[in-house]
C-alpha positions in Angstrom: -161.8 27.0 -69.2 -164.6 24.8 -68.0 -167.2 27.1 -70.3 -165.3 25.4 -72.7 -165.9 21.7 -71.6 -168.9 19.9 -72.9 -169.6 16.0 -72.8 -167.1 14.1 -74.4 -166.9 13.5 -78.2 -164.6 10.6 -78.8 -162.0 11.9 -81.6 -161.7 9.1 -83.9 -159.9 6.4 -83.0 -156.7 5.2 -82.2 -155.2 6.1 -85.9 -152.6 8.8 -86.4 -154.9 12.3 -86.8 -153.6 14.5 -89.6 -154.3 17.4 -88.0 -152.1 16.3 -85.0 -149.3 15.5 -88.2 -149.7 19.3 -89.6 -149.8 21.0 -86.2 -146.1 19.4 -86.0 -144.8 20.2 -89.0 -146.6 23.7 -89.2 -144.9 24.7 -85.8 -141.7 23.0 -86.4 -141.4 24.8 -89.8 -142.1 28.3 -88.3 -139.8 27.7 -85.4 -136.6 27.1 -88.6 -137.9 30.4 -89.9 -138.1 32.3 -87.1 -134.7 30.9 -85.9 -133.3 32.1 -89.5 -135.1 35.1 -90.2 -134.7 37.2 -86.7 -130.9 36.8 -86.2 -129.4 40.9 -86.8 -125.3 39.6 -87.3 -122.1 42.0 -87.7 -118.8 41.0 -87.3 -116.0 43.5 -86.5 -112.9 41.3 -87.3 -112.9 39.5 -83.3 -116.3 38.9 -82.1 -119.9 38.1 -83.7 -122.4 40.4 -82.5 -125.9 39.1 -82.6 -129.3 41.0 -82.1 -133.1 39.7 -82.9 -134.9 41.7 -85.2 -138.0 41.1 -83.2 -136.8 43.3 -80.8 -137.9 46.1 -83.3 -140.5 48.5 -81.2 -143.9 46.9 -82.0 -143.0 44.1 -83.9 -143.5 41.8 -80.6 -147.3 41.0 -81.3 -145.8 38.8 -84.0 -144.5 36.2 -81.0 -148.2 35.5 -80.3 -148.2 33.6 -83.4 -144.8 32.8 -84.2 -143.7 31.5 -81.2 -145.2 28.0 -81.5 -144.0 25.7 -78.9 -147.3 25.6 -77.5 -148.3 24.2 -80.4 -145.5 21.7 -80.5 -146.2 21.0 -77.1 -149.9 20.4 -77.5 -149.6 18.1 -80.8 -146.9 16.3 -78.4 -149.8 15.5 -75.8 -152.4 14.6 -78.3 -150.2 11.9 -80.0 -148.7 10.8 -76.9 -151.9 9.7 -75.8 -153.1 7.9 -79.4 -149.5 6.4 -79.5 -149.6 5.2 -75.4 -153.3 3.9 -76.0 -152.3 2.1 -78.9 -149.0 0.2 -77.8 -149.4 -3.0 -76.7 -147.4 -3.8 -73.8 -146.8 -1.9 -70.3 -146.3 2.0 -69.8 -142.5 1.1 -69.1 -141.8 -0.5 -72.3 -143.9 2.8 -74.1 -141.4 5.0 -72.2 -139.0 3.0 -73.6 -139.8 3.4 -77.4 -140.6 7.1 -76.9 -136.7 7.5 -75.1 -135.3 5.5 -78.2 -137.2 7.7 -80.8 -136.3 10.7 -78.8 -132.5 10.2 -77.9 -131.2 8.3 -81.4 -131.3 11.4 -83.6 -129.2 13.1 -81.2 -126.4 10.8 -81.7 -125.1 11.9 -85.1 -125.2 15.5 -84.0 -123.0 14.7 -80.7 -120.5 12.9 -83.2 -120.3 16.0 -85.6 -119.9 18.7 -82.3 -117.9 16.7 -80.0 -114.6 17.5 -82.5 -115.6 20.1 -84.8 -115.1 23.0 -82.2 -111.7 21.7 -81.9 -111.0 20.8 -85.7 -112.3 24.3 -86.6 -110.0 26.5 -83.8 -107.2 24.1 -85.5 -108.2 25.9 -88.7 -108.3 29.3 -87.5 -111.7 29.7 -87.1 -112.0 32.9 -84.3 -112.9 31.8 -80.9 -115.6 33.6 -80.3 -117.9 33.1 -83.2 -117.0 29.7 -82.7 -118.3 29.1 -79.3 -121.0 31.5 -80.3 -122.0 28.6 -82.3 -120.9 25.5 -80.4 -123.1 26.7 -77.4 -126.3 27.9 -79.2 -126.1 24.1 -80.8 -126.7 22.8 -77.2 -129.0 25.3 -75.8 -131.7 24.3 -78.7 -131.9 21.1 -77.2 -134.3 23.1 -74.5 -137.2 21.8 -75.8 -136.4 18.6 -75.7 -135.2 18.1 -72.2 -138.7 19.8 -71.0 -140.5 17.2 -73.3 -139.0 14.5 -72.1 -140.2 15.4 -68.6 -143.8 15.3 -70.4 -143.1 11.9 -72.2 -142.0 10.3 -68.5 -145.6 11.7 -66.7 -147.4 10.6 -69.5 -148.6 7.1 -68.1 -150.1 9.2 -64.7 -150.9 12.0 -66.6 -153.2 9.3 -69.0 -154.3 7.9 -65.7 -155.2 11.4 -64.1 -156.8 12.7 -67.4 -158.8 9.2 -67.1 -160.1 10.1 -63.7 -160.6 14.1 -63.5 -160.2 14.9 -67.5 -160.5 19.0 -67.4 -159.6 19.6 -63.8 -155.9 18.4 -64.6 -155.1 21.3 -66.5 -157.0 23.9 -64.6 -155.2 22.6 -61.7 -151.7 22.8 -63.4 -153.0 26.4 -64.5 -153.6 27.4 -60.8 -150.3 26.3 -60.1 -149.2 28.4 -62.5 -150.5 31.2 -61.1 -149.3 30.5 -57.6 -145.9 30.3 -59.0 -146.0 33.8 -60.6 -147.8 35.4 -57.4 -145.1 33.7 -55.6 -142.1 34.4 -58.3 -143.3 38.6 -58.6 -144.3 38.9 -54.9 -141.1 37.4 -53.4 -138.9 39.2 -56.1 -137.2 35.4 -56.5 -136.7 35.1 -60.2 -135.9 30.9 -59.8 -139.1 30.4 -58.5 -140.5 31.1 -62.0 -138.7 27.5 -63.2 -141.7 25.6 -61.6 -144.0 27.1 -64.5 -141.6 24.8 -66.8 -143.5 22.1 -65.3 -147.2 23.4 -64.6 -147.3 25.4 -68.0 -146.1 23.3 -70.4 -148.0 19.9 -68.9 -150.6 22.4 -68.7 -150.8 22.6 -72.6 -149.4 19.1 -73.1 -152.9 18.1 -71.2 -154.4 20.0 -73.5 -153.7 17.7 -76.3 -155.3 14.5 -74.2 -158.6 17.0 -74.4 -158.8 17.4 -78.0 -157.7 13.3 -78.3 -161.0 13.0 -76.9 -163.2 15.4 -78.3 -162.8 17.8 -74.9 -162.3 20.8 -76.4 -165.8 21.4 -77.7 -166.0 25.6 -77.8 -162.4 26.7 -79.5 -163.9 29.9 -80.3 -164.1 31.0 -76.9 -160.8 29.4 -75.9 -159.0 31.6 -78.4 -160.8 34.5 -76.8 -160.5 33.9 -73.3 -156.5 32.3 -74.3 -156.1 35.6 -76.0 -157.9 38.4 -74.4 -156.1 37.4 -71.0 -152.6 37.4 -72.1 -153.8 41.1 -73.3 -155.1 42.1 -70.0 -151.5 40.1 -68.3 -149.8 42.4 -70.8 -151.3 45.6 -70.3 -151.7 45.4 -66.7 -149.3 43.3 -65.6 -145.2 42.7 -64.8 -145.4 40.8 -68.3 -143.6 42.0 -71.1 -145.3 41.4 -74.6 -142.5 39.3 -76.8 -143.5 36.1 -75.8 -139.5 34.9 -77.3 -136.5 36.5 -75.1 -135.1 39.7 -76.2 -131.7 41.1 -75.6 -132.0 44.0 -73.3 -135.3 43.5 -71.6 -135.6 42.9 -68.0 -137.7 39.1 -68.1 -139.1 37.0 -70.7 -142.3 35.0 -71.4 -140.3 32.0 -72.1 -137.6 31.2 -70.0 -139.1 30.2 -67.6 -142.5 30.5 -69.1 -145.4 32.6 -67.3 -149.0 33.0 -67.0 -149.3 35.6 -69.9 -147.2 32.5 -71.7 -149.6 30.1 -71.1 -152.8 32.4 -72.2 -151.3 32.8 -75.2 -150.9 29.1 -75.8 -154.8 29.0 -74.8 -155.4 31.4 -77.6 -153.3 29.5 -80.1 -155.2 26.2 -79.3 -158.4 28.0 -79.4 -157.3 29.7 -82.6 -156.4 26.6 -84.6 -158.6 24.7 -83.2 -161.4 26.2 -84.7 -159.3 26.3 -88.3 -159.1 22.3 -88.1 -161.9 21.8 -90.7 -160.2 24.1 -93.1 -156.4 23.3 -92.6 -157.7 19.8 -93.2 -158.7 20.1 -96.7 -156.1 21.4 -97.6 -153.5 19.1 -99.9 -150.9 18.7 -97.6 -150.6 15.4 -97.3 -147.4 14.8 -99.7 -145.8 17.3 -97.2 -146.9 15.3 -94.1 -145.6 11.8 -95.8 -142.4 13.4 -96.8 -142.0 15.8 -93.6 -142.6 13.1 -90.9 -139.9 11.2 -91.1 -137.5 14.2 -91.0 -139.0 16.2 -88.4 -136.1 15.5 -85.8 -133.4 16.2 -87.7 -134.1 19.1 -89.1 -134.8 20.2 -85.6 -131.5 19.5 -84.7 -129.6 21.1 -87.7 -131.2 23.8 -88.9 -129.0 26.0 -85.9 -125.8 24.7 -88.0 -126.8 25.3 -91.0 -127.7 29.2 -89.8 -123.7 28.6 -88.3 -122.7 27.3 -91.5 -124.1 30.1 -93.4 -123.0 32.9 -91.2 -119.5 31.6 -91.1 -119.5 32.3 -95.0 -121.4 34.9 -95.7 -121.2 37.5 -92.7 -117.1 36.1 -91.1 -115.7 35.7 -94.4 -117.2 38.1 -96.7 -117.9 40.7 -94.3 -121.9 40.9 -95.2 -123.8 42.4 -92.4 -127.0 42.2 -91.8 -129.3 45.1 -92.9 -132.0 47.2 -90.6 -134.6 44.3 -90.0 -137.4 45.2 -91.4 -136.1 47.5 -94.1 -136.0 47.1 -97.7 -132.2 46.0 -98.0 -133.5 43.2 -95.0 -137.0 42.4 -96.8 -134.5 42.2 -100.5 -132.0 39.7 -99.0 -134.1 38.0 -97.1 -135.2 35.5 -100.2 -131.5 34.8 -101.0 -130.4 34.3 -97.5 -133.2 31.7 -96.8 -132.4 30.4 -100.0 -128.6 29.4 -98.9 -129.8 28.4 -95.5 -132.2 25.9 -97.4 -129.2 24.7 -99.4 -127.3 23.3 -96.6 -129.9 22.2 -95.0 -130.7 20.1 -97.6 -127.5 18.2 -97.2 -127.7 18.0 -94.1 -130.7 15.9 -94.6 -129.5 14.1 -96.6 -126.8 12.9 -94.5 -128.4 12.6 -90.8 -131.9 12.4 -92.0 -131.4 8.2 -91.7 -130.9 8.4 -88.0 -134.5 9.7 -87.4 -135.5 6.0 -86.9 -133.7 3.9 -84.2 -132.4 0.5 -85.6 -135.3 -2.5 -85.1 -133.7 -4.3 -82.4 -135.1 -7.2 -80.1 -135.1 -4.5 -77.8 -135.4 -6.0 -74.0 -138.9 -5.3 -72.1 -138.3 -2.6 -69.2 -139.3 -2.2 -66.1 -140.4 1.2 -64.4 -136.8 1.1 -62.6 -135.0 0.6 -65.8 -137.3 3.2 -67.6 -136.6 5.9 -65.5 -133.1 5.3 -65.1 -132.8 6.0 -68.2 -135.0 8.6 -68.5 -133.1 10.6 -66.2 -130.2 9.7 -67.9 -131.2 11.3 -71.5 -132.7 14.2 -69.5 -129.7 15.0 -68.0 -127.5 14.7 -70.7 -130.3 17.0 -72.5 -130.0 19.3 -69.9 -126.3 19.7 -69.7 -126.0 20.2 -73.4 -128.6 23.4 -72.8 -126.5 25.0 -70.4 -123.0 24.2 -72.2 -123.5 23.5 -75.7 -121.1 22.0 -77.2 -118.5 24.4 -76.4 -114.9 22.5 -75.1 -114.7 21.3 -71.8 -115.9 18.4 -70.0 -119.4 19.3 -69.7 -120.4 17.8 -72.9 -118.4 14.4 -72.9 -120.1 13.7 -69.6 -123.5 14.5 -71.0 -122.8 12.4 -74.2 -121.8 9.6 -72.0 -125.3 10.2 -70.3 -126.9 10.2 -73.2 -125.2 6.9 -74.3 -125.9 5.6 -71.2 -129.7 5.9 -71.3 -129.5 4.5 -74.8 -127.8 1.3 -73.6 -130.3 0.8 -71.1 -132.9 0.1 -73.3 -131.1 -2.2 -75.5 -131.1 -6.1 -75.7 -129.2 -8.2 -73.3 -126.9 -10.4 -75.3 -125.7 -13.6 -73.5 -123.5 -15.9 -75.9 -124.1 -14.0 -79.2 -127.8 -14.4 -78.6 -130.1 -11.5 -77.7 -132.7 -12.4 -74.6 
């Protein structure tokens, strides 16, 4: 990667960068569609079955564009370090704002799937499509828990980028590939959770690079990114989705792997070096309007897939047809076109909690910080292993989640905030 280092070229200044802004609305956008279009649904009377039409033989290369986290997780890094060079104050009170903003938006969706498992069973809702649902609500919150770890190590990881700038990401991506020698050669699958942390900080670090001008030679990154997840591919244990798919042996994602983090080389190579033109384009009505409701529709657009299939494949029976055949490709219009429906109220009524109340919020200390950055974490993580299926689970990872919240707030003493 160092071919692709030059000196450094200051990018802009401490202002919000639009391209940053589209990067997270283009990847957030083609995660939703991905998330509605692949689902392959048929319900027999008892129990939901659910395939992924990417699972279609040769329909994987798609995953080396559609799965975008590595997008997400590189704009992440970039405005990370314009937002943490920008606040005034100390890296605690930083982490602070960035939990807030992070953990708020979840609150509305914990009130709404704390009960309605319980009020829907009540109704006669089957079971199983009903925890189907419940859980897959939790387990989307994936992302966010592995973010948050990136949000935390963001004041060292500004103060390591500082110091050794491209060596912090060829580092993480040597540890990546220890971990994978490790993970293949011992035949211990767990060991392959370490890449959560080396490959996605790897591409987070990425996005401190482009903040200053690092990433000089896109061209060849895209190349090298992409041209070594081939050769992984080809040559190695790797399979090619780069998303999970039902029935194979290992995925690219979970955890992520080496050929996973070449192919988020070549995506940051590859629109990297289509800034200039994604930049004139008129987009920036969608960015104003889009911004602000990023989050939520994160978090809902798995209901409103629930919502839908509830209706249209529970009740009326409506399967889905061979993906990729011209019954799939002639419903798939209508089908979006429902899903777009709800989710339109559903904007409408948690879109308002994007933006955590303006509070005298108190100034925090590292202790405080991390406390309660452990404390969102861990309710983040619970809910990806649970959901929000019944059980205990959950409450105690609201509670968390609460918890981390309240640690942040003002300290009132006689009616009067301090």
């Amino acid at each position: 990667m160092t071919v692709l280092l030059d000196r450094p070229v200051r990018q802009a200044s401490a202002r919000r960068d639009p391209f940053i802004d589209v990067l997270r609305i283009f990847g957030m956008a083609l995660v939703v569609l991905q998330h509605w279009s692949i689902p392959v649904l048929a319900y027999d009377g008892a129990r939901l079955a659910t395939g992924n039409a990417l699972a279609t033989p040769g329909v994987w290369v798609i995953t080396w564009i559609s799965q975008v986290m590595p997008l997400v997780f590189f704009a992440g890094g970039a405005a990370n370090a314009i937002s943490f060079r920008r606040a005034a104050g100390t890296a605690p009170m930083w982490l602070g704002v960035r939990l807030r903003r992070l953990a708020w938006p979840l609150l509305p969706l914990a009130a709404v799937w704390l009960p309605l498992p319980h009020l829907l069973a009540t109704l006669g809702v089957p079971e199983q499509p009903l925890e189907t649902g419940a859980k897959l609500t939790g387990q989307l919150l994936w992302f966010l828990a592995v973010y948050l770890i990136a949000v935390t190590a963001t004041p060292l990881l500004m103060r390591l980028h500082e110091r050794f700038g491209a060596r912090v990401p060829l580092v993480l991506g040597l540890g990546a590939v220890a971990t994978d020698l490790l993970r293949f050669g011992t035949g211990v699958d767990s060991l392959g959770y370490l890449n959560i942390v080396f490959v996605w900080l790897a591409v987070h670090q990425l996005g401190f690079l482009y903040r200053d001008g690092l990433l000089r030679r896109p061209g060849v990154l895209a190349l090298a990114g992409y041209g070594t997840a081939a050769l992984l591919v080809a040559f190695g244990p790797y399979p090619g989705s780069m998303i999970g798919l039902p029935g194979a042996e290992m995925s690219n994602m979970a955890p992520p792997t080496l050929a996973m983090l070449a192919v988020s080389a070549g995506q940051i190579g590859l629109f990297t070096l289509l800034r200039p033109w994604i930049l004139r384009l008129p987009l920036d009505r969608l960015v104003t309007w889009a911004g602000p409701r990023i989050m939520t529709v994160y978090l809902w657009h798995m209901p409103a897939l629930f919502a839908v299939t509830g209706i249209v494949v529970v009740l009326a029976g409506v399967e889905t047809p061979q993906p990729f055949s011209g019954g799939w490709f002639a419903g798939w219009p209508l089908w979006l076109a429902l899903l777009s429906l709800v989710m339109a109220g559903l904007l409408r009524a948690f879109a308002r909690f994007e933006e955590p109340p303006a509070l005298p919020y108190r100034a925090l200390g590292w202790g405080a910080a991390l406390a309660a950055s452990v404390l969102v974490g861990g309710a983040l993580l619970t809910l990806t292993v649970t959901g929000f299926a019944p059980g205990v689970a959950p409450l105690l990872a609201v509670a968390a989640l609460g918890g981390g919240l309240l640690i942040t707030l003002p300290r009132v003493r006689n009616n009067q905030p301090v």
